[in-house]
Every structure is written in structure tokens, then in C-alpha cells.
C-alpha positions as CSV (number, residue, x, y, z in Angstrom):
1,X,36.0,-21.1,-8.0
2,X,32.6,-19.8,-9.6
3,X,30.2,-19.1,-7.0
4,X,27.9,-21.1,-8.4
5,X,29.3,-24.4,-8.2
6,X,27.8,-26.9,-5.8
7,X,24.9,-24.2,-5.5
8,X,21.8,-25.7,-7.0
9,X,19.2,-23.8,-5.8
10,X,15.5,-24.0,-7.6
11,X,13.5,-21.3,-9.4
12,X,10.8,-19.3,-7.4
13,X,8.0,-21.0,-9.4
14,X,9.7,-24.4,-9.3
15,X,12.1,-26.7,-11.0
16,X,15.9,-25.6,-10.8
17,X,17.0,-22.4,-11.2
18,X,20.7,-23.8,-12.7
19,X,22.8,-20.8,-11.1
20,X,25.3,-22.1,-14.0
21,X,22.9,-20.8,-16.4
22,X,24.6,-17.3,-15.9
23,X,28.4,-17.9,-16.4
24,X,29.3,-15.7,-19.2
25,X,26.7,-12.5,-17.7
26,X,27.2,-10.2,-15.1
27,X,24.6,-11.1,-12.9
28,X,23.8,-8.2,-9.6
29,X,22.4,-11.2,-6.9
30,X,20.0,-10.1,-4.2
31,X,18.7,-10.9,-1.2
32,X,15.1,-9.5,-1.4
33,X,11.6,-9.3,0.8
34,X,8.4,-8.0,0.3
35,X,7.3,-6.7,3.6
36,X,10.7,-4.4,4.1
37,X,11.4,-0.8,4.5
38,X,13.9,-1.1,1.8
39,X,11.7,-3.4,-0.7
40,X,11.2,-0.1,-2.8
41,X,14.4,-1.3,-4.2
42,X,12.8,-3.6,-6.8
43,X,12.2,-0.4,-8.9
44,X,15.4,0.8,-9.0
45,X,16.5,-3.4,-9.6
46,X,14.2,-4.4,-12.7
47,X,15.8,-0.4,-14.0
48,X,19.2,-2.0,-13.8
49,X,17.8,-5.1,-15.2
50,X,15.7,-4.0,-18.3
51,X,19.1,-1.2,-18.8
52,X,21.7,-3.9,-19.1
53,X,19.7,-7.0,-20.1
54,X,20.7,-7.2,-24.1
55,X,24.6,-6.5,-23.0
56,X,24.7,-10.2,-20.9
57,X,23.8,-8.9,-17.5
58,X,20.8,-10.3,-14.7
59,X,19.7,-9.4,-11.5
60,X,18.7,-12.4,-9.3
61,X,16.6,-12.5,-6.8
62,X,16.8,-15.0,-3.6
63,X,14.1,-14.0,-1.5
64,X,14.7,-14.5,2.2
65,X,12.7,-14.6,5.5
66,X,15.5,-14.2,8.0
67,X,14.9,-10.8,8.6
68,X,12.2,-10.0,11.3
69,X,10.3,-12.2,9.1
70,X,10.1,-9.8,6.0
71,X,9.2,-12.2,3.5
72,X,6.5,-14.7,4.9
73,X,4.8,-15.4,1.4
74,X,4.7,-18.3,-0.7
75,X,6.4,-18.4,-4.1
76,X,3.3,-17.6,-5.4
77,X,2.0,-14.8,-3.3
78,X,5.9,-13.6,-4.0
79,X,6.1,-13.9,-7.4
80,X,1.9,-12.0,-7.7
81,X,3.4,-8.7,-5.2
82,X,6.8,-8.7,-6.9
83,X,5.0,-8.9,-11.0
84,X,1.9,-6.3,-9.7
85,X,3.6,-3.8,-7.6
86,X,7.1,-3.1,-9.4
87,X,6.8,-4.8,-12.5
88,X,9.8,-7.5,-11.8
89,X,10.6,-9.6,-14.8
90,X,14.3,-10.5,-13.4
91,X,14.7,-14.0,-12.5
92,X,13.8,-15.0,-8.4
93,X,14.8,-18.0,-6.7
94,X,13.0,-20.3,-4.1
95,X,13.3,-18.6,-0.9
96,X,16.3,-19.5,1.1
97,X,18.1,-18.7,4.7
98,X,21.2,-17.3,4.1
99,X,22.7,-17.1,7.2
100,X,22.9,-19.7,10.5
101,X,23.6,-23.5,10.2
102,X,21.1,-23.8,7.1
103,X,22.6,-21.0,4.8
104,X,22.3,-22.2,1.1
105,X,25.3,-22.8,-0.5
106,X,25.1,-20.1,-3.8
107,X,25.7,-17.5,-0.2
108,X,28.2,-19.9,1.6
109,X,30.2,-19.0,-1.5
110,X,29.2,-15.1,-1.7
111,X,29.5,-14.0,1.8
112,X,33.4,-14.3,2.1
113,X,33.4,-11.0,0.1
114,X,34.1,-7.8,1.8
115,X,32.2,-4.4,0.8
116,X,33.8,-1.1,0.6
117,X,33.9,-0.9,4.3
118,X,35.6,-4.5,4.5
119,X,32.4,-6.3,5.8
120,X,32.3,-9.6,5.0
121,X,30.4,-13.0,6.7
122,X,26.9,-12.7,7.1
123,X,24.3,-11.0,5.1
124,X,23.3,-7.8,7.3
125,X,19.9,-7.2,6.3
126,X,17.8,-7.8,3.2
127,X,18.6,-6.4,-0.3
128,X,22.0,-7.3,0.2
129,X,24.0,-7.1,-3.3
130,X,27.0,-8.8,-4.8
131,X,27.7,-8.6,-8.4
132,X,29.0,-11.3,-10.3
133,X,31.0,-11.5,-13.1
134,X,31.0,-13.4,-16.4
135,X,33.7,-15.7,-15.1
136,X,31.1,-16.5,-11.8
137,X,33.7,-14.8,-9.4
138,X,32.2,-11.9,-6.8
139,X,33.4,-8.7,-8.5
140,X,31.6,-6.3,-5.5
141,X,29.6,-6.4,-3.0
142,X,26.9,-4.0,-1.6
143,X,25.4,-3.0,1.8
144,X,21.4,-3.6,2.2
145,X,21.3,0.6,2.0
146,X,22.9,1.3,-1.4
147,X,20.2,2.0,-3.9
148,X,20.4,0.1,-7.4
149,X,21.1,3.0,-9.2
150,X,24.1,4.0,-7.2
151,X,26.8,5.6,-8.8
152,X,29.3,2.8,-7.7
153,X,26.8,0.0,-8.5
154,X,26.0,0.9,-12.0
155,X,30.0,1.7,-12.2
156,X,30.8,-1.7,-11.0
157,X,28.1,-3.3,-13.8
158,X,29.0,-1.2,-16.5
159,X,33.2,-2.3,-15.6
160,X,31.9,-5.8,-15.8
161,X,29.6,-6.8,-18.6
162,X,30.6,-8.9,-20.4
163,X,32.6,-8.1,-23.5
């Protein structure tokens, strides 16, 4: 099952986002937050995006308040730190919980994934990444500490754009 079936979710500007939209790319999917000791990630994630962009592959951003309350914004106070500060041109979704009773569906179908160290169930902390491939399946996922440009991230990416 693609993960993005039965996970409408709409864009961080408004109207639907269509997660089916990306079948057929490699798309790196993100929990993110502005107000976060790790939010210096951004850089390294619009690097990957503008890298990979012409060979089928997306981050996705699905910004997130759960944590400590590190993302209290609206979409457009997001979208206005996100554009002036790192430059983001990646697509961003509405903000969503993804964890507890009202976790959207796109992560009810991600977090059954286990990382390298066999975590899997709830998102640990923001910036939280799973890449997807083109068939919408979870090829790999990521603790909230490994850096974009990690060695086994950009691996993973380069082992799964599309062909």
C-alpha cells in the first residue's frame, strides 16, 4: 500500500496538497518547526531539494506543533520564516499532529517504519525523515538528529530516484 492512500492532507497555503501528486518521485517527508534547535535543517533540506529536483525527487514538509510547542505560527507566518530565512521552495503542508489520538493519516501510514536502530511508532522529535519511493512505499527512515546531507540520507535518495 502507497503511503499516501487515504492521506489527503491540504497545502500550507490552502487547497489540497494531493500526497498522490508524488507517486513516480522520491519524495524525503519531514516533520518540521520553526522555533526548534534543529530547524537549521531547512538549509541542508531545500540543498537536497534544489540537488535532486530535475531527477523526480521532493522534500515535503508537514509542519508540526507537538513538540514543546515549536511551531505556533500560522501558515502564513510559516510559509514568510520558512521563504525569508532559508530560502525554502519545497512543497509544505498544513500543519498536522502526528502523533496521539488525532495523528493524520499520511503518518498513521509512515510511522510503522523502523530506522537504523529499529525505532518505529511515534515520531520522536521534529525533523523527523522518511523517504519515499516512486512506488509510494517507505524506503528509510531517519532520526530528528541526522542532518540532510548525511552520507546515508543522500545514499538512500540517490539508490531511489526514480529511474
Amino acid at each position: 500500500m502507497s503511503v499516501y492512500e487515504n492521506a489527503e492532507i491540504g497545502a500550507l497555503q490552502g487547497g489540497p496538497a494531493d500526497p498522490g501528486q508524488y507517486l513516480g518521485k522520491a519524495v524525503l517527508i519531514v516533520n518540521v518547526a520553526s522555533k526548534c534547535g534543529l530547524t537549521p535543517q531547512y538549509a541542508g533540506l531545500e540543498r537536497l531539494h534544489e540537488q535532486y529536483a530535475d531527477r523526480g525527487f521532493t522534500v515535503l514538509g508537514v509542519p508540526c506543533n507537538q513538540f514543546m510547542g515549536q511551531e505556533p505560527g500560522t501558515s502564513q507566518e510559516i510559509a514568510e520564516f520558512c521563504s525569508a530565512t532559508y530560502g525554502v521552495t519545497f512543497p509544505m503542508t498544513e500543519k498536522v499532529d502526528v502523533n496521539g489520538e488525532d495523528r493524520h493519516p499520511l503518518y498513521k501510514n509512515l510511522v510503522g517504519t523502523a530506522d537504523a536502530e529499529g525505532h518505529t511508532g511515534d515520531i520522536r522529535w521534529n525533523f523527523e525523515k522518511f523517504l519515499i519511493g516512486a512506488d509510494g512505499d517507505v524506503v528509510a527512515r531517519f532520526g530528528p538528529k541526522t542532518e540532510p546531507d548525511a552520507p546515508e540520507v543522500v545514499a538512500a535518495i540517490e539508490a531511489n530516484l526514480p529511474k
